[in-house]
C-alpha positions in Angstrom: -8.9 -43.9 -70.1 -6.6 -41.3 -70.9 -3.1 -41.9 -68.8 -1.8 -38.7 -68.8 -5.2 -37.8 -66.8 -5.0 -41.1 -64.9 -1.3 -40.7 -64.0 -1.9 -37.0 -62.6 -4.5 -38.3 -60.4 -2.5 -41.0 -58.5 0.1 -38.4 -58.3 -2.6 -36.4 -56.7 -3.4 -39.3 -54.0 0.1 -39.9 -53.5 0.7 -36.4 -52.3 -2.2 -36.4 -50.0 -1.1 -39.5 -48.3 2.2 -38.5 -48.2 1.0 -35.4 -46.6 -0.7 -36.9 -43.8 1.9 -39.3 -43.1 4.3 -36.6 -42.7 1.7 -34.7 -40.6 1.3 -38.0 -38.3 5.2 -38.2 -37.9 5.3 -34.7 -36.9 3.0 -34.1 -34.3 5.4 -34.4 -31.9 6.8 -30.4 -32.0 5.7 -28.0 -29.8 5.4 -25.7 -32.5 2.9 -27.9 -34.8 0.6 -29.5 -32.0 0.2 -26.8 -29.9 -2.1 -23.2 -30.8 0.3 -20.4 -30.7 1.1 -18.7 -27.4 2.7 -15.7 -26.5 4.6 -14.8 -23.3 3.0 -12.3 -20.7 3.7 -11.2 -16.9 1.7 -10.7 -14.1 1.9 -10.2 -10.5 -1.7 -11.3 -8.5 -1.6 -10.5 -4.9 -0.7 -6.4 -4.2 -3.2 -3.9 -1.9 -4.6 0.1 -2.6 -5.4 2.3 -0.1 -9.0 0.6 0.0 -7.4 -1.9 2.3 -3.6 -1.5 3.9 -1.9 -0.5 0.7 -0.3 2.7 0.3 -1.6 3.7 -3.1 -4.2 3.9 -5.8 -4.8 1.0 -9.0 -2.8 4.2 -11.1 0.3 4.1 -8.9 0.3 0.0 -9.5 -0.2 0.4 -12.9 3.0 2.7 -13.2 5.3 0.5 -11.3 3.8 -2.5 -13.2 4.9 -1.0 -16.3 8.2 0.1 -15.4 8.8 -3.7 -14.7 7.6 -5.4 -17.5 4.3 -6.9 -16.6 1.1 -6.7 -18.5 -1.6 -7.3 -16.0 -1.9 -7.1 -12.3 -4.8 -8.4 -10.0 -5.0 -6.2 -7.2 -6.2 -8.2 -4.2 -7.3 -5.9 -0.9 -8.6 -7.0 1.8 -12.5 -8.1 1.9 -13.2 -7.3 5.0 -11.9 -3.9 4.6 -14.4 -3.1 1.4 -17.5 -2.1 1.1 -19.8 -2.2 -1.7 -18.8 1.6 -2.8 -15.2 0.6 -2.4 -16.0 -2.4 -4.3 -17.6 -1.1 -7.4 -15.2 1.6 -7.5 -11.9 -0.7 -7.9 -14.4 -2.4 -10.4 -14.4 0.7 -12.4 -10.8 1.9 -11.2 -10.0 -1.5 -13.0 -11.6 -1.3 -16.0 -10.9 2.4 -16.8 -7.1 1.9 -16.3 -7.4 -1.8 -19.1 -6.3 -1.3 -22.7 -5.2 -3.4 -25.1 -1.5 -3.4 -24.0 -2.2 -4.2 -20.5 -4.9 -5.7 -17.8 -5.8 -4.1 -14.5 -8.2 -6.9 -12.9 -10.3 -6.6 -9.8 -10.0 -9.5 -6.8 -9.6 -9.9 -3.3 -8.4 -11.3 -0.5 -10.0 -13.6 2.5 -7.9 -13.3 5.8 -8.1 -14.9 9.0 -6.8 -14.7 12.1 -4.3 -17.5 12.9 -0.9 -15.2 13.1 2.4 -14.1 12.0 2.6 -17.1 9.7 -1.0 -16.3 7.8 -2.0 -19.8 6.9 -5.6 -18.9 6.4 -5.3 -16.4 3.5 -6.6 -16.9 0.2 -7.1 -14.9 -2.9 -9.7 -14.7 -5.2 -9.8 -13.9 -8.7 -12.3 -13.9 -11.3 -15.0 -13.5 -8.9 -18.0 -11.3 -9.5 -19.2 -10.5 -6.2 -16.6 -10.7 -2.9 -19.7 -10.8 -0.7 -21.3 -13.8 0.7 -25.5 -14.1 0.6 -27.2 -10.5 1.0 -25.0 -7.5 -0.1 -26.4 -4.9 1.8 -24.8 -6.7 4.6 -21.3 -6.9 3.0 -20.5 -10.7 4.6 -17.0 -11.3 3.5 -16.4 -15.6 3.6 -13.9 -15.1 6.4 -16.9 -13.1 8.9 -19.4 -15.9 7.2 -16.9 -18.9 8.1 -14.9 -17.6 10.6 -11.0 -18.6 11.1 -9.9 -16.7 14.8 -6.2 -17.0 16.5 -5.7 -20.3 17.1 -4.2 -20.6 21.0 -2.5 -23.4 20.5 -0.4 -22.0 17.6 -1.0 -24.9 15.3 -2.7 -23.3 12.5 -6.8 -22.8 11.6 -8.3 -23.2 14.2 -11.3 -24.4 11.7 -9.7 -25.9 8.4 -13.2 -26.3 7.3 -14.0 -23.1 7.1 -11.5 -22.4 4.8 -12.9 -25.3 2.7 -16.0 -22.8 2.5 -14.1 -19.8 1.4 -12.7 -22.3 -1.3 -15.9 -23.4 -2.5 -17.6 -19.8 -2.7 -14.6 -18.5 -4.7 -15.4 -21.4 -6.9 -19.1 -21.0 -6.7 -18.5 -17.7 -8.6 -16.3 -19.5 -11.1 -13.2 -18.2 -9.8 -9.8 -19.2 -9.0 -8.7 -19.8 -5.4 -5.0 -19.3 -4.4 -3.7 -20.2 -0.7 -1.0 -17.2 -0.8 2.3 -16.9 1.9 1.1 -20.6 3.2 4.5 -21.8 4.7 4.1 -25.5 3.5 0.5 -25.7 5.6 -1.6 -26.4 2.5 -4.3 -29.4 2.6 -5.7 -30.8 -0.2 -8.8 -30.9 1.5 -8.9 -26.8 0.7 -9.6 -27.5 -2.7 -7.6 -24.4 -4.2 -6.5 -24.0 -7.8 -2.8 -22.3 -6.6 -0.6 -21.8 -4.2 2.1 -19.1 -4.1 5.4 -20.7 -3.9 7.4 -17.2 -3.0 5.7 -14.2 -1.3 8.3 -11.0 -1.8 5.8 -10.1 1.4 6.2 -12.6 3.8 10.3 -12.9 2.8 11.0 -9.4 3.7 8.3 -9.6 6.7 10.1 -12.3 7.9 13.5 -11.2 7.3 12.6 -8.1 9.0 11.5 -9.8 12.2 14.9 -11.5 12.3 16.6 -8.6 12.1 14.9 -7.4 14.6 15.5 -10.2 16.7 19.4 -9.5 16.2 20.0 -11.8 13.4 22.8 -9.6 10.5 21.2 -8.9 7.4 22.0 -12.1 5.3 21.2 -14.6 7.8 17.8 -12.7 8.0 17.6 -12.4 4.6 18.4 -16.4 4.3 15.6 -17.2 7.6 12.9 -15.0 5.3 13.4 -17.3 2.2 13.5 -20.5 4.2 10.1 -20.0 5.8 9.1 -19.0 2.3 10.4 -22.3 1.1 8.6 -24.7 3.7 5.7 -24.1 1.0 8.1 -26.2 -2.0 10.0 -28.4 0.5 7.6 -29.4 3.5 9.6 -30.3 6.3 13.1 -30.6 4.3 14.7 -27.5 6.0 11.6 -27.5 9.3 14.2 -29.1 11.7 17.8 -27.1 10.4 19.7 -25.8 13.5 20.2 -22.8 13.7 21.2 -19.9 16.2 19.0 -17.8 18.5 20.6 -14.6 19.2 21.5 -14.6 23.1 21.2 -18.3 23.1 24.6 -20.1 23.1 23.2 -23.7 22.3 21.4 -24.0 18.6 18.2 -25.3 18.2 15.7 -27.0 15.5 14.5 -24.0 13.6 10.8 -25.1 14.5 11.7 -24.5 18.0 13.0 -21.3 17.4 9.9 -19.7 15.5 8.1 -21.1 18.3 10.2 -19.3 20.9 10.3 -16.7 19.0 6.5 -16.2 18.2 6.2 -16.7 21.9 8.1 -14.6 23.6 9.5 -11.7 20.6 6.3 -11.1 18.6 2.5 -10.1 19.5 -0.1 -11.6 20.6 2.9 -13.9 22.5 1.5 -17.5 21.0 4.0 -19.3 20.3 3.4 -20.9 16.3 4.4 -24.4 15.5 5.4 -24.8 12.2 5.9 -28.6 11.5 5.3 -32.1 12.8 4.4 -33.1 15.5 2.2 -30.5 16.1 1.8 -28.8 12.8 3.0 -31.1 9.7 3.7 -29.6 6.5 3.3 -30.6 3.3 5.6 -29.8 0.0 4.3 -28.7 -3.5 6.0 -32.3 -4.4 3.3 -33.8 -2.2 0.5 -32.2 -3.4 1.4 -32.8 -7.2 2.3 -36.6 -6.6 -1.4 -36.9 -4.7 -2.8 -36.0 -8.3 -0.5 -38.0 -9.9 -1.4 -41.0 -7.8 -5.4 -39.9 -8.3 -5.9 -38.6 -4.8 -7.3 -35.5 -6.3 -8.9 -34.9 -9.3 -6.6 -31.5 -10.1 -3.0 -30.6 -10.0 -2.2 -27.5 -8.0 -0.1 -25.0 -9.6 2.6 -22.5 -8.2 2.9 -18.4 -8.7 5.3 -16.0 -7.5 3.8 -13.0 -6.1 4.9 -9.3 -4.5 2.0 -9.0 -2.2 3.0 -5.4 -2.3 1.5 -2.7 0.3 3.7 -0.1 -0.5 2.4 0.2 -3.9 2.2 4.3 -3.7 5.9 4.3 -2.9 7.0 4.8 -6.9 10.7 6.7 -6.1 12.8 3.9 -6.7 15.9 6.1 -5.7 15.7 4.5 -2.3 15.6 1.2 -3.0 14.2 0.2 0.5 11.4 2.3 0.2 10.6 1.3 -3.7 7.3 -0.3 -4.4 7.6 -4.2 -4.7 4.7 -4.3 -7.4 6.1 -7.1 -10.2 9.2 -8.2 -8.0 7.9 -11.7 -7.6 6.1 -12.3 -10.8 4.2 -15.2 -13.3 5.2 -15.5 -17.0 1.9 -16.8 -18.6 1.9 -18.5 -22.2 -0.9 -17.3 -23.4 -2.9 -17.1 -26.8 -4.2 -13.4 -26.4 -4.3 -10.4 -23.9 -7.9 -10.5 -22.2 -9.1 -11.5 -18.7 -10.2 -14.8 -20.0 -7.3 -16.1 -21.6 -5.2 -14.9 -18.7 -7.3 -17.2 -16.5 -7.6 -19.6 -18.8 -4.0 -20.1 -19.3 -3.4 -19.6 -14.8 -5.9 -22.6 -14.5 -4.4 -24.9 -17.1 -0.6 -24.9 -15.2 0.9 -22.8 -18.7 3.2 -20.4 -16.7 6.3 -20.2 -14.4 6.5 -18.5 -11.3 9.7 -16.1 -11.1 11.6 -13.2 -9.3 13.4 -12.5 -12.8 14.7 -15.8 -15.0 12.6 -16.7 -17.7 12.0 -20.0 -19.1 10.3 -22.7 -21.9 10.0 -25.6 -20.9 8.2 -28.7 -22.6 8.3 -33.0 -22.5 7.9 -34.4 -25.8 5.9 -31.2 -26.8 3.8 -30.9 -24.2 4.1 -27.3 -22.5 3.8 -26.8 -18.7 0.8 -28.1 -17.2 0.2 -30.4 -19.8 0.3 -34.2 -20.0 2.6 -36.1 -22.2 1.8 -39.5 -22.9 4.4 -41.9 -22.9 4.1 -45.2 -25.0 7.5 -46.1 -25.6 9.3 -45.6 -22.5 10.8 -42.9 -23.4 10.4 -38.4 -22.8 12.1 -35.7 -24.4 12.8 -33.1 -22.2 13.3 -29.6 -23.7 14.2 -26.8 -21.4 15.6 -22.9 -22.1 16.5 -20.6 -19.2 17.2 -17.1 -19.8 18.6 -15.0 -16.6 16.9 -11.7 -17.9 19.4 -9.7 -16.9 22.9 -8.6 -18.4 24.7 -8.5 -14.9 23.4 -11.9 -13.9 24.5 -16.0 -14.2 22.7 -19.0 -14.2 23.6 -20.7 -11.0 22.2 -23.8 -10.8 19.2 -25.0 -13.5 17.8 -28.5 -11.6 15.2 -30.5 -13.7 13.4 -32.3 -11.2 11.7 -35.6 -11.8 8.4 -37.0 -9.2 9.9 -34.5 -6.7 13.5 -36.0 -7.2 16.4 -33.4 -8.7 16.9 -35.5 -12.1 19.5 -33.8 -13.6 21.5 -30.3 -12.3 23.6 -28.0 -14.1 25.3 -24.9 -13.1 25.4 -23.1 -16.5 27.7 -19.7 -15.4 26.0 -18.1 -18.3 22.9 -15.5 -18.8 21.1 -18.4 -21.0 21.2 -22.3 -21.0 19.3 -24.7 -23.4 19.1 -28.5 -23.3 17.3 -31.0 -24.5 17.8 -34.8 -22.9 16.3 -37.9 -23.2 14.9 -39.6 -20.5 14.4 -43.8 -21.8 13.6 -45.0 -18.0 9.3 -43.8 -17.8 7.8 -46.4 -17.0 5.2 -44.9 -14.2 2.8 -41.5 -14.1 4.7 -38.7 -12.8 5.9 -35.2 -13.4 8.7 -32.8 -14.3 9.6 -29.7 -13.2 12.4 -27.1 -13.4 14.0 -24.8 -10.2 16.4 -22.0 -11.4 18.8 -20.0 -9.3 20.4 -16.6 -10.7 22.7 -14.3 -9.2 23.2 -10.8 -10.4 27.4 -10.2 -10.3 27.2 -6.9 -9.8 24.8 -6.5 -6.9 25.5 -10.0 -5.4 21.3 -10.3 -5.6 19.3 -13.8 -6.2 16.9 -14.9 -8.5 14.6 -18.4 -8.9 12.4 -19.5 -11.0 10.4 -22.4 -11.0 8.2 -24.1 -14.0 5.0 -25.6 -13.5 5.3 -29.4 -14.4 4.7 -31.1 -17.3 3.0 -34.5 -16.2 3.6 -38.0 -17.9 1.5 -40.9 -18.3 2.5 -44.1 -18.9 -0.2 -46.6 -20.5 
């Protein structure tokens, strides 16, 4: 044999083995087990004059751009379309796509039960909005009907809204329970729920004002209500004051008094247990943790904008909210279908302006890291997105438990920490809080969760 040839060969074989070993040991890196992904925006839930919007898919599209998103779903209501109006924001859709951004038809299913709109969900991906015969033009809510609920406890019928979920799914599309002040059941079945509505802050916010509440304890009662959708009853039973009402009261009680006495049709809406429990996002992400459904549900941030043909932003009050609430979607390429793809699988963060990457031992958001040792990596950058703002407060939260909290005072924070105590299934996730200097204006963000499981 000759040895020179011999001697290159086991060289040969020692390279590939060497080579796999090193690939084995590597696999670890977000950047060499995962496909590459790029970071979009999008904002799901806003309304065109085919419903209660002010303006056209064009006039989105505008403000969409000027705020850095590349794709919007607009979402009117069903019952307000027709089959016309329907193929037309088909085509309004489709003839306003390119390959730098994504106009996307859906809709949205509305009930009745009041101020606090518990029985609204939005539907995305779906084909037809229209349940059985067309010609008829049966929405799901006129087909399984959700009226005012008297009592003021929510759906009067949470089966029903069961059914919506099921039809949305029944045309393979996505179902999100949007503005649902901590009132979500699992039993629903939906892929999402919105964790901040810009909507139902400033609605809210506006009815306190109303009421005779200044403008920053209005502001504060808007995003509390919004909240009871992350934190279930952690904030339901606060006291706080009633304007011409010297003794506080449970904050419950007061959107009950409130709902009853301020605000048409006069029910007055519980919101909160006895009568009306709520449940947290933690809840509903440790039930699929603990196998009490078979999918995780993930959180979005969205304008639900109506004044979407109001595109002078010299006033800001009157400035279309289109992309003020907003998702930031890792995805692998700009279509309709990776969009969705990447919305179903948990890779995004819901936001009102920080950014953030966030991964556990590699694994992005909405992904499962499996833990054999004992031990996570936690990796996490926050970026404020905005030259006038500070990080506030970055909290890593861990089964629903704040983990570890920092309050950076900086535009960007990185870290990257070891856990060594997982030694059950769970989850991370991240909550961010901004705060523009200039304007004195908040921002949050909040990361879908990376889950762990632990042989």
């Amino acid at each position: 044999m000759n040895t020179r040839q011999s001697g290159g060969k086991v060289m040969r074989i020692f390279c590939i083995v060497a080579l796999l070993l090193l690939t084995l040991t590597t696999t670890g890196s977000a950047s060499q087990s995962k496909p590459p992904f790029f970071l979009i925006y999008f904002d799901g839930h806003m309304h065109t004059t085919r419903s209660d919007g002010s303006g056209s898919v064009a006039d989105i599209k505008e403000m969409a751009l000027r705020r850095g998103l590349n794709a919007v779903i607009i979402t009117d209501h069903c019952k307000d379309l027709t089959r016309e109006e329907w193929a037309s924001l088909v085509a309004e859709t489709q003839a306003l796509s390119d390959a730098s951004f994504l106009a996307l038809p859906g809709f949205e299913v509305t009930g009745s039960d009041g101020i606090f709109n518990r029985d609204h969900f939005l539907a995305w991906g779906v084909d037809d909005p229209f349940v059985g015969d067309d010609t008829l033009e049966l929405c799901p809510e006129e087909v399984w009907e959700s009226p005012r609920n008297p009592a003021g406890t929510g759906p009067m019928y949470p089966e029903h809204l069961t059914k919506w979920v099921d039809y949305i799914h029944s045309q393979q599309g996505i179902a999100v329970h949007n503005h649902p002040s901590g009132t979500t059941k699992l039993e629903y079945g939906m892929n999402n729920l919105e964790i901040y509505n810009q909507g139902h802050v400033d609605d809210v916010a506006a009815y306190a004002a109303a009421l005779g509440y200044p403008p920053q304890q209005a502001w504060q009662l808007g995003l509390t209500l919004n909240n009871f959708a992350i934190y279930g009853e952690r904030d339901v039973n606060m006291l706080v004051q009633f304007p011409g009402i010297p003794t506080p009261m449970p904050l419950r009680l007061a959107l009950w008094y409130a709902t009853r006495y301020y605000v048409p049709p006069y029910i007055g809406q519980w919101l909160g247990s006895p009568e009306a429990p709520l449940r947290s996002w933690d809840d509903l992400l440790m039930a699929y943790v603990n196998g009490e459904t078979e999918k995780p549900v993930f959180a979005l941030a969205q304008s639900d904008s109506h004044n979407t043909g109001d595109l002078d932003c010299s006033d800001a009050n009157g400035c279309s909210t289109v992309g003020v609430a907003k998702n930031g979607v890792y995805v692998k390429g700009l279509s309709a279908r990776e969009l969705f793809k990447a919305i179903k699988a948990g890779r995004s963060f819901a936001t009102t302006g920080p950014s953030l990457t966030f991964d556990v031992n590699g694994e992005w958001m909405g992904d499962t890291a499996r833990i054999a040792n004992g031990k996570a990596r936690v990796n996490l950058s926050v970026n404020a997105e905005n030259p006038t703002a500070v990080l506030l407060k970055v909290d890593i939260l861990k089964n629903g438990v704040v983990w570890k909290s920092f309050n950076p005072l900086s535009g960007v924070f990185s870290t990257s920490l070891l856990d060594g105590e997982v030694n059950q299934d769970g989850y991370y996730r991240v909550e961010v809080t901004a705060r523009d200097m200039n304007s004195g204006s908040y921002t949050f963000a909040w990361s879908n969760p990376v889950f762990v499981d632990v042989p």
